[in-house]
LOSEDO-219004 format. One line per field, with one value per residue (C-alpha): x, y, z. Coordinates in nm, 3 decimals, always signed. Layout:
% LOSEDO-219004
u = c(X | ...)
v = c(Y | ...)
w = c(Z | ...)
This chain:
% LOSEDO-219004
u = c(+4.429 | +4.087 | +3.862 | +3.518 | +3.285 | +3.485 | +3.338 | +3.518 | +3.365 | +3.320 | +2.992 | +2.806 | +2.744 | +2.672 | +2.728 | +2.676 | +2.683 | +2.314 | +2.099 | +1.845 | +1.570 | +1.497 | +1.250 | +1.618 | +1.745 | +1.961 | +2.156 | +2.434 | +2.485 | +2.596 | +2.424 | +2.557 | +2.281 | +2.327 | +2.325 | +2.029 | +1.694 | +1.459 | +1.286 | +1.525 | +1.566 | +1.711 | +2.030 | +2.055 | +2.463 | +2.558 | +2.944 | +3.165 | +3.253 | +3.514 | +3.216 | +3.137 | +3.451 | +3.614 | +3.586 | +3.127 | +3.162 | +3.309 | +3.099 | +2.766 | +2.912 | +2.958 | +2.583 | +2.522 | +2.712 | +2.478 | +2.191 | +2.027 | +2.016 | +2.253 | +2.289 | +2.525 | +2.424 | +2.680 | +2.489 | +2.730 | +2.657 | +2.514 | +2.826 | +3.117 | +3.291 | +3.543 | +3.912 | +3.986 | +4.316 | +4.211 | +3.968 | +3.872 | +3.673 | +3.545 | +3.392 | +3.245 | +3.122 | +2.954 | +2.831 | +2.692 | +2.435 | +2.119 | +1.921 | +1.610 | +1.784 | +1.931 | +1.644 | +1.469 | +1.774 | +1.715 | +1.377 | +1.457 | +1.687 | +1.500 | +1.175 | +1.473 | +1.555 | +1.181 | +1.151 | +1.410 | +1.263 | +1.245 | +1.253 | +1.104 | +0.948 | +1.164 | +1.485 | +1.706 | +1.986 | +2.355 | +2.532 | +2.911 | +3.050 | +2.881 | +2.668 | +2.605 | +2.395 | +2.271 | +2.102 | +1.990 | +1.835 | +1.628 | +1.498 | +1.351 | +1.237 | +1.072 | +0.870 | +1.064 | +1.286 | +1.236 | +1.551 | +1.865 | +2.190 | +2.439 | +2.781 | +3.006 | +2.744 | +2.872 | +2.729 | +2.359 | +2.407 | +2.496 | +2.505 | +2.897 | +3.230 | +3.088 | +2.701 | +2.450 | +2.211 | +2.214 | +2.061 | +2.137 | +2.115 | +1.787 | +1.756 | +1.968 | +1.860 | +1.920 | +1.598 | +1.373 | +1.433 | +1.033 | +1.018 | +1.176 | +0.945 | +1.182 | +1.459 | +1.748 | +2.135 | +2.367 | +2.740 | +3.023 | +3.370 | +3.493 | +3.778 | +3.563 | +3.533 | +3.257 | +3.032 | +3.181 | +3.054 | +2.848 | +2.738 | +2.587 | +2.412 | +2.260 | +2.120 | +2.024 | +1.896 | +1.649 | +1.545 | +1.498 | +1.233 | +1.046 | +0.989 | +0.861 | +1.087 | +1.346 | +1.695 | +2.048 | +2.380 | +2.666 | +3.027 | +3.354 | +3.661 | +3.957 | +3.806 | +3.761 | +3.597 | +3.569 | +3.714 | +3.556 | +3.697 | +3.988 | +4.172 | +4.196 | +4.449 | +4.172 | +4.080 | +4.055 | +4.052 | +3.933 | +3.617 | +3.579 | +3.517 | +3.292 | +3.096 | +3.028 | +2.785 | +2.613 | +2.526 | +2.396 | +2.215 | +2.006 | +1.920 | +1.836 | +1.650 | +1.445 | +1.370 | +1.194)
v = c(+0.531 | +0.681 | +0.429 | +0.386 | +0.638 | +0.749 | +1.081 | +1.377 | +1.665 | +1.546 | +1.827 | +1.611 | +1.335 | +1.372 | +1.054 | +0.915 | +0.572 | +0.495 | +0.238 | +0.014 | -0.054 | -0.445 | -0.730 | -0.812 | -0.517 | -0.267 | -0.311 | -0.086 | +0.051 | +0.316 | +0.553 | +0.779 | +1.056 | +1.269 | +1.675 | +1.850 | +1.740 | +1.605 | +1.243 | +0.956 | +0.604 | +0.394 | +0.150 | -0.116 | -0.200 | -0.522 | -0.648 | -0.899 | -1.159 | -0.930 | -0.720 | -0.321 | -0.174 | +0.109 | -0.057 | -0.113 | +0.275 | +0.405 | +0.219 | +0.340 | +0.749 | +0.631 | +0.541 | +0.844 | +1.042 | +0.876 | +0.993 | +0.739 | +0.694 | +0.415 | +0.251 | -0.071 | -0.253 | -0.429 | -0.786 | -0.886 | -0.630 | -0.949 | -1.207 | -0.905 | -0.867 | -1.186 | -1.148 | -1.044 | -1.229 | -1.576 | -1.706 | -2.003 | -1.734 | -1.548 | -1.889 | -1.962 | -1.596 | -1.639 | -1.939 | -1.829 | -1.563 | -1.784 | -1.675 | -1.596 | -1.396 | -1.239 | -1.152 | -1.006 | -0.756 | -0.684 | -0.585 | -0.376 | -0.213 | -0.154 | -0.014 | +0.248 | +0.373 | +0.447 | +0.630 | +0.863 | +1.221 | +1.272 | +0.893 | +0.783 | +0.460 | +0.234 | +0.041 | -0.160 | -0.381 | -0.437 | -0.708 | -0.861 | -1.182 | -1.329 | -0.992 | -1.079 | -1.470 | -1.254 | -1.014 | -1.315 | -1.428 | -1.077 | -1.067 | -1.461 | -1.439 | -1.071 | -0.799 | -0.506 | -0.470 | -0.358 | -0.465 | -0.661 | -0.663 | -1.001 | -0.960 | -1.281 | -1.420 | -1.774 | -2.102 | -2.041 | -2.420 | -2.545 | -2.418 | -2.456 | -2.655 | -2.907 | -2.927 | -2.887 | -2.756 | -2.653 | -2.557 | -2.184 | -2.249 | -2.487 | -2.413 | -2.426 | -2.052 | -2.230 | -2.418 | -2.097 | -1.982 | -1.884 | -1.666 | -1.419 | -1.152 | -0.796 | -0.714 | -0.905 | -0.848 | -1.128 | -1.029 | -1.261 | -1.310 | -1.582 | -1.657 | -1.699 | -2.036 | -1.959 | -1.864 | -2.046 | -1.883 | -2.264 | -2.191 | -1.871 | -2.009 | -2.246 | -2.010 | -1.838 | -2.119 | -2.184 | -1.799 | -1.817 | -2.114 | -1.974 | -1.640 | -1.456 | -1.140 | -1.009 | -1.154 | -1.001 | -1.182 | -1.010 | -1.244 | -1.065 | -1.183 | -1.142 | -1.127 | -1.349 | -1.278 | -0.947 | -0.738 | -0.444 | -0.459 | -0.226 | -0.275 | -0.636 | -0.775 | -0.903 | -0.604 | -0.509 | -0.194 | -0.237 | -0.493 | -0.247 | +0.032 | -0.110 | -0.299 | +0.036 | +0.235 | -0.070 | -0.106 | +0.260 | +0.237 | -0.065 | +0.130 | +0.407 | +0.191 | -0.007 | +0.228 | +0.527)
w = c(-3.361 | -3.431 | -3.425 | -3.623 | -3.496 | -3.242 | -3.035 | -3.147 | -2.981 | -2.581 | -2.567 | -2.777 | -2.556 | -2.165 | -1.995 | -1.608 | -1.402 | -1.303 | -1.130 | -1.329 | -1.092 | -1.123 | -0.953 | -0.812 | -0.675 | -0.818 | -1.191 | -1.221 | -1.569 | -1.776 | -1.973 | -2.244 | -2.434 | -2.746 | -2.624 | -2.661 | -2.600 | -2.907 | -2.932 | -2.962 | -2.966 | -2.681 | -2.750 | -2.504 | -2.529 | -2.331 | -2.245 | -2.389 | -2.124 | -1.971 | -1.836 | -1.838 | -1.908 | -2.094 | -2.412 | -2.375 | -2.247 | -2.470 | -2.743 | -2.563 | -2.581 | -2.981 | -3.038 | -2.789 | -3.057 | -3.328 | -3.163 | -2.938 | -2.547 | -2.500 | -2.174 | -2.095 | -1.778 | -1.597 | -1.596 | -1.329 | -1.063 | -0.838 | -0.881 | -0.906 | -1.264 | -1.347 | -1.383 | -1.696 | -1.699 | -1.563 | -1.877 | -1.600 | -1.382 | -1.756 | -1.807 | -1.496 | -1.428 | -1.783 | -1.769 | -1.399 | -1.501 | -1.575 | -1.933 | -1.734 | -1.511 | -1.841 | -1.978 | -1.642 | -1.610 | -1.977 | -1.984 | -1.671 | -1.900 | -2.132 | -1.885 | -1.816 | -2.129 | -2.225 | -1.930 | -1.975 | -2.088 | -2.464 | -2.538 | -2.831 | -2.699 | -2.924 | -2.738 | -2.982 | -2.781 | -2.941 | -2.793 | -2.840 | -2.735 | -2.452 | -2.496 | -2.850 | -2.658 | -2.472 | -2.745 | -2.919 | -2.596 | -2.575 | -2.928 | -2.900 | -2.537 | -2.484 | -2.647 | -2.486 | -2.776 | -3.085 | -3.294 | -3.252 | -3.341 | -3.246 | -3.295 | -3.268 | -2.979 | -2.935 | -2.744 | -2.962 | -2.999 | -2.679 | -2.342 | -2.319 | -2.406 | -2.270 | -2.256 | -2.480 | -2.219 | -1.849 | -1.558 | -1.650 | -2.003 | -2.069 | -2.455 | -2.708 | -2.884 | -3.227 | -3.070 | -3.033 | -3.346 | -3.452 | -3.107 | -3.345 | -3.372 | -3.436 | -3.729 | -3.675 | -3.789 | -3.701 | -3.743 | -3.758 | -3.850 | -4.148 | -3.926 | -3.552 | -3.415 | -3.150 | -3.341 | -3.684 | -4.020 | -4.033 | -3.690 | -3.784 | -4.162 | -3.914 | -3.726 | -4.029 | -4.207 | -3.862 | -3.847 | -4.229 | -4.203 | -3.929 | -4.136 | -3.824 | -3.883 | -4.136 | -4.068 | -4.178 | -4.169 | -4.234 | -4.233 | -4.229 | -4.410 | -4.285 | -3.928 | -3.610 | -3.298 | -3.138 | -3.433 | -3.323 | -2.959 | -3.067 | -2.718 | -2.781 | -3.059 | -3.216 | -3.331 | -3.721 | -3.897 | -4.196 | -4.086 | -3.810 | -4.044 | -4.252 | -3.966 | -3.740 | -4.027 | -4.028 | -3.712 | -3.686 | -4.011 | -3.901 | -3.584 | -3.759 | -3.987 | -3.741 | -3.438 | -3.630)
């Protein structure tokens, strides 16, 4: 299975594990870069819940094929990755990392990418799942990014399951909607729960009202969550295929 903008020439992109210097220590990450040296973008690309796997790698060396710096930090280099079998420890090691926290390894990210040689200046961020929060997060909290792209990002109502708010997770982001201040695309699928398709007009509807920065929402049919994550069974072709020029074009777009 080829999948949608898969790297077919491995010379094109150089790639390497590096260390994001933070206010916390070291942030492991990954960071994939088009051959050849000429002004570019950055792409910050975080993980689903699972954490920085093959899947976020590979996905970083695709927008490194596309022609930006991408780099995927693993946002739990402090706590250790959860078990990707055992949803209990996904949960808690997701619900663990604290949005402030978030957001500090973020913009450390971020500091990175622009100061890589031939780098543009502008950093967009891509985030899916738990990744795709934590984009959201970014774009209403920070001005170190420059556009933002949440797929499927769920709890932007509530903290979790079970609470609206927490101690990690004091704001609802539906709540900080006029923060937004950068070009937004929200992805989802017609057939998620977490985010739902009325989850996500909400959170259009808010972002709409405030009228701080353009706002794009795309909903897939025949889709749920994660229906680009083609190791999962999740995963969709056909959405897939038409999701992935998308999601360079509004790069492309956005971080001239």
């Amino acid at each position: 299975m080829e999948v949608p903008g898969a790297v077919t020439d491995p010379s094109a992109v150089t790639s390497s594990d590096v260390s994001i210097a933070t206010s916390e220590g070291r942030l492991e990450g990954y960071l994939a870069r088009p051959a050849g040296g000429r002004p570019r973008a950055g792409v910050i690309v975080i993980h689903e819940a699972f954490g920085l796997n093959d899947h976020i790698r590979d996905l970083a060396r695709r927008f490194a094929n596309a022609g930006f710096d991408a780099l995927a930090p693993n946002l739990y280099t402090r706590t250790g990755a959860p078990r990707p079998d055992d949803m209990a420890d996904v949960f808690a090691k997701m619900l663990g990392l604290s949005d402030a926290g978030v957001v500090a390894d973020l913009e450390a990210t971020a500091a990175h990418l622009r100061s890589l040689d031939d780098a543009s200046g502008k950093v967009g961020c891509i985030g899916f799942c738990s990744g795709g929060r934590q984009t959201l997060l970014f774009a209403l909290s920070s001005t170190a990014v420059d556009a933002a792209i949440d797929c499927w990002g769920g709890f932007v109502d509530r903290a979790s399951p079970d609470d609206v708010v927490t101690a990690n997770r004091p704001t609802p982001l539906v709540d900080l909607a006029e923060r937004l201040r950068v070009p937004l695309f929200l992805v989802g699928g017609a057939e998620d729960a977490n985010p739902s398709p009325e989850v996500l007009r909400t959170l259009e509807s808010r972002l709409r009202a405030a009228g701080t920065a353009a706002v794009s929402v795309r909903i897939f049919d025949g889709a749920g969550h994660a229906f680009l994550a083609d190791y999962r069974p999740s995963y969709r072709e056909g959405p897939a295929r038409e999701l992935w020029p998308m999601l360079v074009e509004f790069f492309q777009a956005h971080l001239r």
